[in-house]
N, C-alpha and C positions, 0 to 999 in steps of 0.2 A: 325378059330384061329385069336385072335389080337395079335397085336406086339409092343412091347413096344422096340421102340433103344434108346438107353440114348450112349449120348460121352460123355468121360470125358481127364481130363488134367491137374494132380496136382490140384486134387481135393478132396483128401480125406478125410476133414476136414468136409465139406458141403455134399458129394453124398450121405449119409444115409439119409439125406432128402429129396431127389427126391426120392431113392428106397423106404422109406419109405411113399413118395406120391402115389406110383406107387402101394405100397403093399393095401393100405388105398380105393383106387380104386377099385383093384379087391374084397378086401374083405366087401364093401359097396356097388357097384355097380355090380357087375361081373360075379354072379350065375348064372349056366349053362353055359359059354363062358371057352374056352380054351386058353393059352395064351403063347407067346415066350416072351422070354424078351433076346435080344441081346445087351451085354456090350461091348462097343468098350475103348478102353485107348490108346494114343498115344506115348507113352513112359513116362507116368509122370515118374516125381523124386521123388515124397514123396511115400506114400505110399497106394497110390489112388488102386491097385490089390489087394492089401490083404486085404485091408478095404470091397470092393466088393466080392470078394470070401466069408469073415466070413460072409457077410449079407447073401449071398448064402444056407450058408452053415444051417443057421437056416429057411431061407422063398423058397427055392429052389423048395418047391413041389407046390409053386402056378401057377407054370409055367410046359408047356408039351415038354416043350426043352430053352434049355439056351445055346446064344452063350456066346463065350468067344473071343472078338478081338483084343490080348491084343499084340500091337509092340513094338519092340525090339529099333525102332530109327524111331525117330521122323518126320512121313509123311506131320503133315497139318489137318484138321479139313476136308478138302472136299475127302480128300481120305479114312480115315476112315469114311465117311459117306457114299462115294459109297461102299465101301466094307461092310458096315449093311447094306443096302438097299438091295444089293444080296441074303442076306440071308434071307428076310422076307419071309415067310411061307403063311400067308394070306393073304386076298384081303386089310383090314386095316388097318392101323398102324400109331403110333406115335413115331414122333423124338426126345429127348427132350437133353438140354445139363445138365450135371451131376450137377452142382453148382445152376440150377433152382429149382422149385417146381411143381408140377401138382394139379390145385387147387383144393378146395371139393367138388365141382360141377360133376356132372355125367357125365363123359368123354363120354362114349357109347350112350348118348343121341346126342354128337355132332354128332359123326361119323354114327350114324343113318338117320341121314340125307344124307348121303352120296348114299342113294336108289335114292333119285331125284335131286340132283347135284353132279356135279363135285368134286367140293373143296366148303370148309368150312371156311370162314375168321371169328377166333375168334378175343375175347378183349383179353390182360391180365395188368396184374398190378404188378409193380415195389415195391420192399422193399430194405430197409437197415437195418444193424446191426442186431438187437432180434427180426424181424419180423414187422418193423414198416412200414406200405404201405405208401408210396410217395401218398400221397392226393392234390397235387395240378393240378386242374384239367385242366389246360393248358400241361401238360407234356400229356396226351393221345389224342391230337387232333388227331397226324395223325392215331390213333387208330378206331376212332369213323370214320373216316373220308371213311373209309374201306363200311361204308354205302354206299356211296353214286358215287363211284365206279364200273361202268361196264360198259361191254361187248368195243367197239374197247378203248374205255379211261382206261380202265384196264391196255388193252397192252400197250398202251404207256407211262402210267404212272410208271409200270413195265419197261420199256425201260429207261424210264427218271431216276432211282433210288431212287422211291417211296420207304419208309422203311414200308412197309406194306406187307400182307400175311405171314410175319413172322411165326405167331401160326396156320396157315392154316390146317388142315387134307383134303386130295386130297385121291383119290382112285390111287392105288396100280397101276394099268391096263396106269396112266398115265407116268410114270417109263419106258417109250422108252429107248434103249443103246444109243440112239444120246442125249437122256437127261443125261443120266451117263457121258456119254462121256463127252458133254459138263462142266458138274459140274466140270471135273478134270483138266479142263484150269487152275483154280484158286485156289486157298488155306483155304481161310478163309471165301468166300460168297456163302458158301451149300446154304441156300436160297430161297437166292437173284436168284442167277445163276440156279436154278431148275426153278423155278417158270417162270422167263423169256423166258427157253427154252420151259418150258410145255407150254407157252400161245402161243410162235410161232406155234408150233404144233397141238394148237388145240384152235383157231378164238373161236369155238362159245362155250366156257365152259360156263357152265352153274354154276355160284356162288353165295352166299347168307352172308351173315354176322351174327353172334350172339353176341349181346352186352353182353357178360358177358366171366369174363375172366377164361380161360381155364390155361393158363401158367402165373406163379411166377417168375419176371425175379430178381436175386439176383443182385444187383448193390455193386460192390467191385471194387478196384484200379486194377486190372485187366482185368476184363470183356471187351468186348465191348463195353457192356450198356455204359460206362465210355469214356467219348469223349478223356480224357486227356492219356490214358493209349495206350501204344505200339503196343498193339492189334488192338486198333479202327484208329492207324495212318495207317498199314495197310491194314485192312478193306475199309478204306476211299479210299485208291489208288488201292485196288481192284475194287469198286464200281466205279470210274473212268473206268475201263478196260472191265466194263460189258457194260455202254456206248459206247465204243469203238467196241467193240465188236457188240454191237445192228446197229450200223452206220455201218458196214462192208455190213451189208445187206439191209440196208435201203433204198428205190427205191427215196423216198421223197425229193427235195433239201434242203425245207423248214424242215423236221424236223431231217436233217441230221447236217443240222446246229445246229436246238435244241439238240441234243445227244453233239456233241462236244465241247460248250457252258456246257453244264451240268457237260461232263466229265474234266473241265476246274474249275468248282465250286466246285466237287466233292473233288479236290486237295486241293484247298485253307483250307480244314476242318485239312488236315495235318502238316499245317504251324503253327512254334511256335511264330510268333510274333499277336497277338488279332486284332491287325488292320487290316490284310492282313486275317485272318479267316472269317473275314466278310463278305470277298468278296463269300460266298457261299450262302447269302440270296439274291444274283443278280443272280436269273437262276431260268430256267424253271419254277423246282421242286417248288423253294417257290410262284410262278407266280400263279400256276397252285392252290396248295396251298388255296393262298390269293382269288381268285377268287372261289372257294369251299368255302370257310369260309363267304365270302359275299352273296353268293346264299342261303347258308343253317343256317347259324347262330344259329336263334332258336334252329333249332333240331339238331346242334352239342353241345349246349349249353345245352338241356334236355339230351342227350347222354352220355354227359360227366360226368354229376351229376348222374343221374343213374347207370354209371358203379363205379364211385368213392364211392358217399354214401352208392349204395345198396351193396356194396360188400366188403369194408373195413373192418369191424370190424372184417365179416366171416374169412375174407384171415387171420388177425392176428392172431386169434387163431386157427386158421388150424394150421398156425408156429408154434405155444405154445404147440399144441396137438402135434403133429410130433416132437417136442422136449424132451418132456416127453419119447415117446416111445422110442427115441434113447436112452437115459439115463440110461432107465431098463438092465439090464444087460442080 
């Protein structure tokens, strides 16, 4: 069985487009495989449960069970994510959040990979408005940059508050209760805060990258995607506290110092005056960064155009296609 969890959050307006990614999946890629699809909702206000239920209520039999995790008052993004995680059925599964997309690429190729690694760090790609993909191809460095990432520089890049493994698919078996546990420190960096604790736990994972984007991130004045919005301020000062958190156990002087310094930069991203947000390209992360960018150039340079050209036009009208279908009555 695969699993599909989608969260959502006064979202009703957009989540027929992910289910309808999701439905677009099974019914293109999916023959022979059985499937859960676990809905979590955190209390939205509009009308984000009934909007889900009617999708249900029509595509319901392409799944072999359906949860329902719909709360009463408002927990957080990371509590609702360990309570889907609990209930996944099979060995693989995807997270997705409600207001995204899953793109038309064959999901179950990525996760078939997952026979000879660990975790899977995919690409994806950023739209606004009527499906128009963000093509400038500096916005996915630290995307591509997922190449060139591993084994102990993972961990610490991960430690340091790398925005990467984002769209990862990981096996199921990785999902320790010290990793649950962990995720529920925090609110808003599901993750961030998984992925950290998985790689404490397990030194030698074994990971790969696929340049080609698996997840559709919707960019809107609430998202996180959106640096300016209330969510990413904090986001931001949670990602400070995963820092913090990382130094708590850190044996290293030298890169306990780097943690605290980062979790120092980290903050600045929340401050409303532009001057003083600056101060978050003096740390680590963009060190670390910059010095990536100068080793590999070239081939983040081929990387970036590859992911952008070869995939643009596809992703927009996947959007157009998946438009149409909600339409139909």
């Amino acid at each position: 069985m695969f699993t599909f969890v989608v969260t959502c959050y006064n979202q009703g307006k957009v989540i027929p487009y992910m289910l309808e990614s999701i439905r677009y999946q099974i019914e293109r890629y999916g023959k022979g495989q059985t499937f859960q699809l676990i809905l979590t909702d955190d209390s939205s206000q509009d009308d984000s449960c009934a909007v889900m239920d009617r999708w249900l209520q029509k595509h319901g039999r392409l799944f072999a069970r359906v949860d329902r995790l719909y709360r009463k008052e408002n927990a957080g993004i990371c509590v609702n994510y360990v309570d889907a995680l609990r209930r996944i059925e099979g060995e693989r599964f995807t997270a997705v959040n409600g207001d995204d997309l899953i793109a038309p690429y064959n999901l179950f190729e990525i996760t078939a990979k997952l026979d000879e690694y660990h975790m899977v760090c995919t690409a994806f790609l950023k739209f606004t408005g009527q499906g128009d993909v963000i093509s400038s191809y500096g916005t996915y460095l630290e995307v591509v940059l997922q190449n060139f990432i591993r084994g102990k520089m993972l961990y610490q890049c991960i430690k340091l508050g790398f925005p990467i493994m984002g769209t990862a698919v990981y096996r199921k078996a990785l999902l320790t209760e010290s990793v649950l546990d962990f995720i529920l420190r925090f609110r808003t960096v599901n993750d961030r805060a998984c992925f950290q604790k998985i790689l404490d736990e397990t030194r030698d994972i074994r990971v790969c990258y696929v340049n080609r984007p698996f997840i559709l991130y919707r960019i809107s004045t609430n998202s996180i995607s959106n640096f300016a919005s209330p969510t990413r301020v904090l986001h931001n000062r949670e990602v400070a506290a995963l820092c913090r958190a990382a130094r708590e156990k850190e044996k290293s002087h030298c890169f306990r110092l780097l943690l605290s310094w980062q979790a120092k930069a980290a903050v600045f991203r929340t401050k409303s005056n532009s001057l003083v947000r600056l101060g978050r390209f003096v740390s680590p992360y963009f060190a670390v960064m910059f010095l990536l960018y100068l080793c590999h150039f070239r081939e983040i340079h081929r990387l970036e155009r590859q992911l952008v050209d070869g995939h643009n036009e596809k992703c927009r009208e996947h959007y157009h296609f998946l438009e149409k279908r909600i339409s139909v009555p």
